[in-house]
N, CA, C and O atoms as CSV, one atom per row, in Angstrom:
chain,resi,resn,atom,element,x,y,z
A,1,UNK,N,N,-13.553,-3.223,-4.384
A,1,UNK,CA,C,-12.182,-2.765,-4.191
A,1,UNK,C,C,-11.414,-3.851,-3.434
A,1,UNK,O,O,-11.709,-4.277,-2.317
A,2,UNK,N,N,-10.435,-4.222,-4.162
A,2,UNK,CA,C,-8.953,-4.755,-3.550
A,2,UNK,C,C,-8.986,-4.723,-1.526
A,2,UNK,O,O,-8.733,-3.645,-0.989
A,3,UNK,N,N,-9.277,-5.843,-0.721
A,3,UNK,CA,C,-9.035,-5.636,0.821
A,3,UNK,C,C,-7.539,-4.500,0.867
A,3,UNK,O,O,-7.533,-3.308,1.175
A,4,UNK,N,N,-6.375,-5.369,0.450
A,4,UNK,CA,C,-5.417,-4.459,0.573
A,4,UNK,C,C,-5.514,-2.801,0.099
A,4,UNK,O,O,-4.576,-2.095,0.470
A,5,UNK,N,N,-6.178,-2.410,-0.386
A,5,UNK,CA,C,-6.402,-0.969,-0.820
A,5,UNK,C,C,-7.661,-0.178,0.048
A,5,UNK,O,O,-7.779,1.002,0.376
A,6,UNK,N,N,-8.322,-1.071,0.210
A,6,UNK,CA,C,-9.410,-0.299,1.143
A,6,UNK,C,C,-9.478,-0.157,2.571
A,6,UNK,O,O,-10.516,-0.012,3.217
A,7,UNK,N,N,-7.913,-0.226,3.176
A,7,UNK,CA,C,-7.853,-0.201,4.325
A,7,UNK,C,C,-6.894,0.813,4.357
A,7,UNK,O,O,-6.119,0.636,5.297
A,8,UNK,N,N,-6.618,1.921,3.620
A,8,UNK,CA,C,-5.726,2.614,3.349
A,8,UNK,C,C,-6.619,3.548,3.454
A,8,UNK,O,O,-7.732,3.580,2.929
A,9,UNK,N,N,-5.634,5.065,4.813
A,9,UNK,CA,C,-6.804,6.153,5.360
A,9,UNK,C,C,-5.372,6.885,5.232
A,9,UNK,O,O,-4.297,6.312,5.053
A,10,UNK,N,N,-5.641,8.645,5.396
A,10,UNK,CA,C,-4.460,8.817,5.711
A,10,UNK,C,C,-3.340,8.858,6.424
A,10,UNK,O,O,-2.213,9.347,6.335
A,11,UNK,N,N,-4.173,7.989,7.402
A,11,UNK,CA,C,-3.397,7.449,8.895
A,11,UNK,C,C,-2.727,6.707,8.847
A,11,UNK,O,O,-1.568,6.827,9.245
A,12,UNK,N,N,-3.164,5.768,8.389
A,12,UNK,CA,C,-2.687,4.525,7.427
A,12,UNK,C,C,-1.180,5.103,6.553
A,12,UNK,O,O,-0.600,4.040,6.331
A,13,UNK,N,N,-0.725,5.688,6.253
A,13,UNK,CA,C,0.609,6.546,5.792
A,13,UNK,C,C,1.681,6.766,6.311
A,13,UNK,O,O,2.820,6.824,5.847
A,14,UNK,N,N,1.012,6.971,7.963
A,14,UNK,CA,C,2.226,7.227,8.899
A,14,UNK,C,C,3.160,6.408,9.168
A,14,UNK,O,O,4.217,6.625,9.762
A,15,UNK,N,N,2.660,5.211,8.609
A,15,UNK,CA,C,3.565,3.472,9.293
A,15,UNK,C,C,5.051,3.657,8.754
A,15,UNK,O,O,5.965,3.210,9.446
A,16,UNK,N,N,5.358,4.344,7.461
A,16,UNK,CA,C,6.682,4.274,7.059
A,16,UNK,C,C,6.482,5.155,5.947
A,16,UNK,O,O,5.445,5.520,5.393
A,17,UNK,N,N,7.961,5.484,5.687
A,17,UNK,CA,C,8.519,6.731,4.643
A,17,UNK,C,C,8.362,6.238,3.304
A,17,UNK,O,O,7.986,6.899,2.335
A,18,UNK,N,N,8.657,5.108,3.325
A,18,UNK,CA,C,8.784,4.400,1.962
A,18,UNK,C,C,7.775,3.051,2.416
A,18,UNK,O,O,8.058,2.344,3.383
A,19,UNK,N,N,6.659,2.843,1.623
A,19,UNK,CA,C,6.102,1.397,1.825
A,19,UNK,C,C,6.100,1.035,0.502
A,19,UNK,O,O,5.988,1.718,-0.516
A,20,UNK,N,N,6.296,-0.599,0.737
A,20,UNK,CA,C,6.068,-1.279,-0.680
A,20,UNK,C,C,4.988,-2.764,-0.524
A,20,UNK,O,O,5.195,-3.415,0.500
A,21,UNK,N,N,4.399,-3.048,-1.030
A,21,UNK,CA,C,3.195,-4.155,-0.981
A,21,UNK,C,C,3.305,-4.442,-2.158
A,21,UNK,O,O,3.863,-3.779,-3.032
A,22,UNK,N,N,2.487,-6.008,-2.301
A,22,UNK,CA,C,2.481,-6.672,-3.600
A,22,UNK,C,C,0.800,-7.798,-3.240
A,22,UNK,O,O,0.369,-8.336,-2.220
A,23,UNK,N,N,0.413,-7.736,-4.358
A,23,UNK,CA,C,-0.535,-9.088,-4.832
A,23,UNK,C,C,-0.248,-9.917,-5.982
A,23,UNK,O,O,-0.206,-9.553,-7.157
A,24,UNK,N,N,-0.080,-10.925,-5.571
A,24,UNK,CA,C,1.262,-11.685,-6.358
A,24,UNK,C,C,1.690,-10.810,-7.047
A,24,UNK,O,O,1.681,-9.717,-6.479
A,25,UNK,N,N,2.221,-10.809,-8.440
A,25,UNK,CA,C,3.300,-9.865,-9.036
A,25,UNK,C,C,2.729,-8.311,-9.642
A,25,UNK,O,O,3.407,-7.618,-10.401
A,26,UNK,N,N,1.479,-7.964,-9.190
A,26,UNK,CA,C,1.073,-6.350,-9.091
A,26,UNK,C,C,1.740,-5.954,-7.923
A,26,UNK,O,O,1.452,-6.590,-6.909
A,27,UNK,N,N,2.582,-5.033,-7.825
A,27,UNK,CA,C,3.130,-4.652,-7.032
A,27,UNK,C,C,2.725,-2.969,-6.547
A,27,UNK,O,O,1.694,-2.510,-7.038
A,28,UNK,N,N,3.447,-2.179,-5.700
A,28,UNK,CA,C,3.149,-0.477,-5.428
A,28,UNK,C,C,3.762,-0.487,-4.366
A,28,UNK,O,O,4.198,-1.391,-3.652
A,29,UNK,N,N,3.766,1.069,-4.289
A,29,UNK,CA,C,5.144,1.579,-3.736
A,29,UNK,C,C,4.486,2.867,-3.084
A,29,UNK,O,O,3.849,3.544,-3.890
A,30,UNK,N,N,4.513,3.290,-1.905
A,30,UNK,CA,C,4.223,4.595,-1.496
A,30,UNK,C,C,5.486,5.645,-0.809
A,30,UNK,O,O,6.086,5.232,0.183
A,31,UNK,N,N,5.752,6.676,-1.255
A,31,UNK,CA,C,7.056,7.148,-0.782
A,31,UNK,C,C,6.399,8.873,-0.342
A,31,UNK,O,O,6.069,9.672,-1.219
A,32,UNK,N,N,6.303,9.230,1.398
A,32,UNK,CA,C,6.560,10.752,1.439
A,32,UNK,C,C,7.894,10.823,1.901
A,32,UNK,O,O,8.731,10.015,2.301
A,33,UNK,N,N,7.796,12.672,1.627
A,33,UNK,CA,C,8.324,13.061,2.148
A,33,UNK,C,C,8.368,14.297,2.900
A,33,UNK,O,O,9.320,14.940,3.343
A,34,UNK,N,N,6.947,14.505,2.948
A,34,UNK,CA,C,6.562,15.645,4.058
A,34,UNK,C,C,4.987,15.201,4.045
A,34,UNK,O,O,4.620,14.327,3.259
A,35,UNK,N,N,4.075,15.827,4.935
A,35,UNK,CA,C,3.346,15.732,5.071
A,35,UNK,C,C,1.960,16.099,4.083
A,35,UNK,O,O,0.868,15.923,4.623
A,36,UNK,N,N,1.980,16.605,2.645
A,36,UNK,CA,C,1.422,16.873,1.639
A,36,UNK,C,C,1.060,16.116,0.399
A,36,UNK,O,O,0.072,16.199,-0.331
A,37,UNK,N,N,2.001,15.443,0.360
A,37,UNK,CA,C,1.878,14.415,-1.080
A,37,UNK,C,C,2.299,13.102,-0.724
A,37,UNK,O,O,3.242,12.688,-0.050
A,38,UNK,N,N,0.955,12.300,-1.619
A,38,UNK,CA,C,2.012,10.644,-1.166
A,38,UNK,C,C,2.400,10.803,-2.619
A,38,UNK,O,O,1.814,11.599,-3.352
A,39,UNK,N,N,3.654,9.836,-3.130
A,39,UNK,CA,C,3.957,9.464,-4.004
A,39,UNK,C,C,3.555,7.717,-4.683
A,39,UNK,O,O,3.937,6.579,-4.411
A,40,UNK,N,N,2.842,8.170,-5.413
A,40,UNK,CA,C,2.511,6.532,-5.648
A,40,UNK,C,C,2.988,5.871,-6.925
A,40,UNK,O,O,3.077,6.525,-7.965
A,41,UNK,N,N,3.360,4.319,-6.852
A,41,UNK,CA,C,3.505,3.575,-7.912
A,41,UNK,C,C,3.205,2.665,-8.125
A,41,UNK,O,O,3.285,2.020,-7.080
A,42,UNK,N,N,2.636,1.698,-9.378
A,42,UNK,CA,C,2.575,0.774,-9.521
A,42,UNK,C,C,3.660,-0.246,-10.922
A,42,UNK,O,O,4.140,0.275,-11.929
A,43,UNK,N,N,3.746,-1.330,-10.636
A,43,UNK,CA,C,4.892,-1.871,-11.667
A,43,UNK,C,C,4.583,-3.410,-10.964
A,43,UNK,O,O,3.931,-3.774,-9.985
A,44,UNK,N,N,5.534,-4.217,-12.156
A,44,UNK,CA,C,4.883,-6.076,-12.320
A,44,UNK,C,C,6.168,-6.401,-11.784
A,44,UNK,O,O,7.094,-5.599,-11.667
A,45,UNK,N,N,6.194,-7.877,-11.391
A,45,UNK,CA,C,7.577,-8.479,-11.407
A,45,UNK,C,C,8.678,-8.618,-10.581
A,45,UNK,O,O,9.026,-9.485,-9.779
A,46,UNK,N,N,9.380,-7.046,-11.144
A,46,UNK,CA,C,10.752,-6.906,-10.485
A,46,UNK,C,C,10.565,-5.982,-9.057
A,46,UNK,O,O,9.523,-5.990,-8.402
A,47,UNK,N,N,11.530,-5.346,-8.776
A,47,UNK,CA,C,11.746,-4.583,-7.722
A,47,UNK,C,C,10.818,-3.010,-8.300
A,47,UNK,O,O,10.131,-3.041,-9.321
A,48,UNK,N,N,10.900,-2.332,-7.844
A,48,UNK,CA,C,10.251,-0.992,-8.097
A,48,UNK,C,C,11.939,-0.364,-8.908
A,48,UNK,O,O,11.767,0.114,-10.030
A,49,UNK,N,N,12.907,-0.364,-8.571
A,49,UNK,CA,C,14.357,0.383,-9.051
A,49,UNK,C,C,14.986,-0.394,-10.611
A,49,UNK,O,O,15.806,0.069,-11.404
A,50,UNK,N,N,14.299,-1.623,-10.650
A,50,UNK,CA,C,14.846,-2.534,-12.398
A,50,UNK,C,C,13.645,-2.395,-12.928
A,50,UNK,O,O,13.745,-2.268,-14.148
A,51,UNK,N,N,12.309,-2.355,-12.471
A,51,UNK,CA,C,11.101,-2.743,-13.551
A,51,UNK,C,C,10.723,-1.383,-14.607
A,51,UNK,O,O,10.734,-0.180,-14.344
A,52,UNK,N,N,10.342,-2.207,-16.087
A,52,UNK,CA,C,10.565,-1.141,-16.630
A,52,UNK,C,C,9.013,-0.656,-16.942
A,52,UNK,O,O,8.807,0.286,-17.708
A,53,UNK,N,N,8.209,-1.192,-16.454
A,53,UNK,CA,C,6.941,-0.380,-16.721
A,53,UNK,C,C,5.606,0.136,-15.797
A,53,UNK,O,O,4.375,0.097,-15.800
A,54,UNK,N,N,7.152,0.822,-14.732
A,54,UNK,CA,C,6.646,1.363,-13.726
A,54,UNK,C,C,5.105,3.174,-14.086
A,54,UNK,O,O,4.974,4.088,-14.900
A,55,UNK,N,N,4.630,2.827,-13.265
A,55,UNK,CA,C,3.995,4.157,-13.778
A,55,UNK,C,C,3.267,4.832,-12.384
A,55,UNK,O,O,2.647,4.305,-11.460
A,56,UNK,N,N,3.631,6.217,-12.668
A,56,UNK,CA,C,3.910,7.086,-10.764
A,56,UNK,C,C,2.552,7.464,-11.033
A,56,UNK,O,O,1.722,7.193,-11.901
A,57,UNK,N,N,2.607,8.330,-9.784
A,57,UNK,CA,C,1.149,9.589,-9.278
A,57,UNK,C,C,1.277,9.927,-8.097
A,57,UNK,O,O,1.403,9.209,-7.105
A,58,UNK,N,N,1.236,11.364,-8.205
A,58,UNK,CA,C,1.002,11.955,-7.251
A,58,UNK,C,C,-0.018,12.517,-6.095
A,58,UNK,O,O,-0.290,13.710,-6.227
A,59,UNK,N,N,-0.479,12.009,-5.253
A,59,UNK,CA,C,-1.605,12.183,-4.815
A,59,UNK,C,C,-1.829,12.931,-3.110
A,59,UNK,O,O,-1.371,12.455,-2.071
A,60,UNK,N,N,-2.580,14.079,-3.229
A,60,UNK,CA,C,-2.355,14.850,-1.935
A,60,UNK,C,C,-2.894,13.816,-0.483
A,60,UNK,O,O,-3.605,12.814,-0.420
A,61,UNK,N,N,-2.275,14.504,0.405
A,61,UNK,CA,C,-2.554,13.482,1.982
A,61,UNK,C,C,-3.248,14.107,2.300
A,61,UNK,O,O,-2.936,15.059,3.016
A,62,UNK,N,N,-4.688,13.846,1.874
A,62,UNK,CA,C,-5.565,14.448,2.318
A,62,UNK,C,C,-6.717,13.069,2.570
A,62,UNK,O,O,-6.370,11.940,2.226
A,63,UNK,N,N,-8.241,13.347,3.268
A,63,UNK,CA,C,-8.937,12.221,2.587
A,63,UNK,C,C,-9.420,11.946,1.423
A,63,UNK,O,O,-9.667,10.834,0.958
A,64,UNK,N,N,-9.643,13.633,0.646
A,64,UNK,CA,C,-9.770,12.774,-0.795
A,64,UNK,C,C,-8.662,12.381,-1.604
A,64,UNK,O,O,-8.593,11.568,-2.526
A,65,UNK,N,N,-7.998,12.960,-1.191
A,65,UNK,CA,C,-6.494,12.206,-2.502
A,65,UNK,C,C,-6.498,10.785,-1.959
A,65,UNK,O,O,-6.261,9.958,-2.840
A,66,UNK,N,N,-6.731,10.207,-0.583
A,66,UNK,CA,C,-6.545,9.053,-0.389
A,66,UNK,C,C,-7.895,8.288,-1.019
A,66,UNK,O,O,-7.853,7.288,-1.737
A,67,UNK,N,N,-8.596,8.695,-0.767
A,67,UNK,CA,C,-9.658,8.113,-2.338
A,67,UNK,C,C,-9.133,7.925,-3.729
A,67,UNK,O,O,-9.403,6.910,-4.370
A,68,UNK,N,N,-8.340,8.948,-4.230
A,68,UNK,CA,C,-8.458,9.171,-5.638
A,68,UNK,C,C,-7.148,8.098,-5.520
A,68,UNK,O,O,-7.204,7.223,-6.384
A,69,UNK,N,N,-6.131,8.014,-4.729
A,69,UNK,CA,C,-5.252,7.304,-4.729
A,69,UNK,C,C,-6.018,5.573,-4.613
A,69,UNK,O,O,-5.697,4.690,-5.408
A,70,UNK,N,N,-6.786,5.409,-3.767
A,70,UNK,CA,C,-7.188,3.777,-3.978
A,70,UNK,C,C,-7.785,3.606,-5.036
A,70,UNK,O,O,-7.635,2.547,-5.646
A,71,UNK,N,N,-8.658,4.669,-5.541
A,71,UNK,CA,C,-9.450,3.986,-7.074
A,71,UNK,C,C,-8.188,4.085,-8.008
A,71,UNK,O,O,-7.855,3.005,-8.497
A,72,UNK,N,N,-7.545,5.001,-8.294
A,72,UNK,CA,C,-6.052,4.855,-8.798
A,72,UNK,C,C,-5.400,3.108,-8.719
A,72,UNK,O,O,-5.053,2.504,-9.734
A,73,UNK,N,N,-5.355,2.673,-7.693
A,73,UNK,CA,C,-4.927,1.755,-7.524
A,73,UNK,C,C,-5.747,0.233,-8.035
A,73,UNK,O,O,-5.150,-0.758,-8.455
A,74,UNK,N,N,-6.901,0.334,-7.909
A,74,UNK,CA,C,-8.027,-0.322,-8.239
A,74,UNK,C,C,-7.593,-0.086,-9.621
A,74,UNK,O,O,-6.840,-0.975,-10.019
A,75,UNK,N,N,-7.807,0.723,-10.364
A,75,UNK,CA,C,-7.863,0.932,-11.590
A,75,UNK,C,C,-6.929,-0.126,-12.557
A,75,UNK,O,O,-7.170,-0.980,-13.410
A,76,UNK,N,N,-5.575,0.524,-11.826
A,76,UNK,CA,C,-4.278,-0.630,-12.628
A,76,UNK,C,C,-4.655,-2.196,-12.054
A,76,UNK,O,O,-4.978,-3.183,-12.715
A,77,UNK,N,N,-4.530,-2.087,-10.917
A,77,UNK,CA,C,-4.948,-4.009,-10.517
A,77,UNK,C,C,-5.577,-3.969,-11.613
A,77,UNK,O,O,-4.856,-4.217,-12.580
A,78,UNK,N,N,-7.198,-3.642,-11.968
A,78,UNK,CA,C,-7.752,-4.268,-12.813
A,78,UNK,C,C,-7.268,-4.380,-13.775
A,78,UNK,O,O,-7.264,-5.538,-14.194
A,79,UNK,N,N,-6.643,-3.385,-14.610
A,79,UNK,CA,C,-5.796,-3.566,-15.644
A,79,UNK,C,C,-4.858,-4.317,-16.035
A,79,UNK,O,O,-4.578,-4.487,-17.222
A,80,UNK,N,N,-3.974,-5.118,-14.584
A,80,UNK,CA,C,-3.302,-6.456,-14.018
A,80,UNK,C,C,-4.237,-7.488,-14.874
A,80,UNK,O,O,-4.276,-7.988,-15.998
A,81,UNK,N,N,-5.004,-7.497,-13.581
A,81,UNK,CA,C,-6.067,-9.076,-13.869
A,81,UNK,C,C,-6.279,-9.266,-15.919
A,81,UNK,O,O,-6.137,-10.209,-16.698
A,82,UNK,N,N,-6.666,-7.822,-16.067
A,82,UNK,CA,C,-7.129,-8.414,-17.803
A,82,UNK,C,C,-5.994,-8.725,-18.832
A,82,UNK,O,O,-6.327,-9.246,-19.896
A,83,UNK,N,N,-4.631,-8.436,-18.587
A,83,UNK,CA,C,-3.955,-8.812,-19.000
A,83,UNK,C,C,-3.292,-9.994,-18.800
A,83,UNK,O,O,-2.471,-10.218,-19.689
A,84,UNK,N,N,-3.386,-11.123,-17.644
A,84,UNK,CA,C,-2.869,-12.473,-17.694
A,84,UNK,C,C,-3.791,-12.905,-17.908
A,84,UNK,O,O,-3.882,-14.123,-18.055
């Protein structure tokens, strides 16, 4: 797993309302807005608001959604890497 993804707990959440991170141009986006669901995204390139092949998930703030959310995340990176 990705360093940047495996340091992600649900504690790790509290830092901000909206976070955004990138590895070079794989990018993601985490957005709550209460204490139940993170909102997650991943998308290439542009900003998260112009790119057009953004793709969401919803994942509970719990510790396993924060699992299912990093292999989630793992998943597309890899899907990154095999496509360039």
């Amino acid at each position: 797993m990705h360093p940047q993804f495996s340091q992600l707990t649900p504690r790790w959440f509290y830092r901000a309302f909206n976070y955004t991170g990138s590895i070079g141009d794989f990018r993601y986006r985490f957005l709550h807005e209460d204490n139940e669901t993170i909102h997650a995204a991943v998308y290439t390139v542009y900003c998260y608001e112009v790119a057009r092949d953004v793709v969401e998930q919803d994942f509970p703030w719990t510790d396993e959604g924060v699992e299912q959310l990093k292999n989630w995340l793992q998943e597309h990176y890899d899907a990154f890497l095999q496509k360039k």
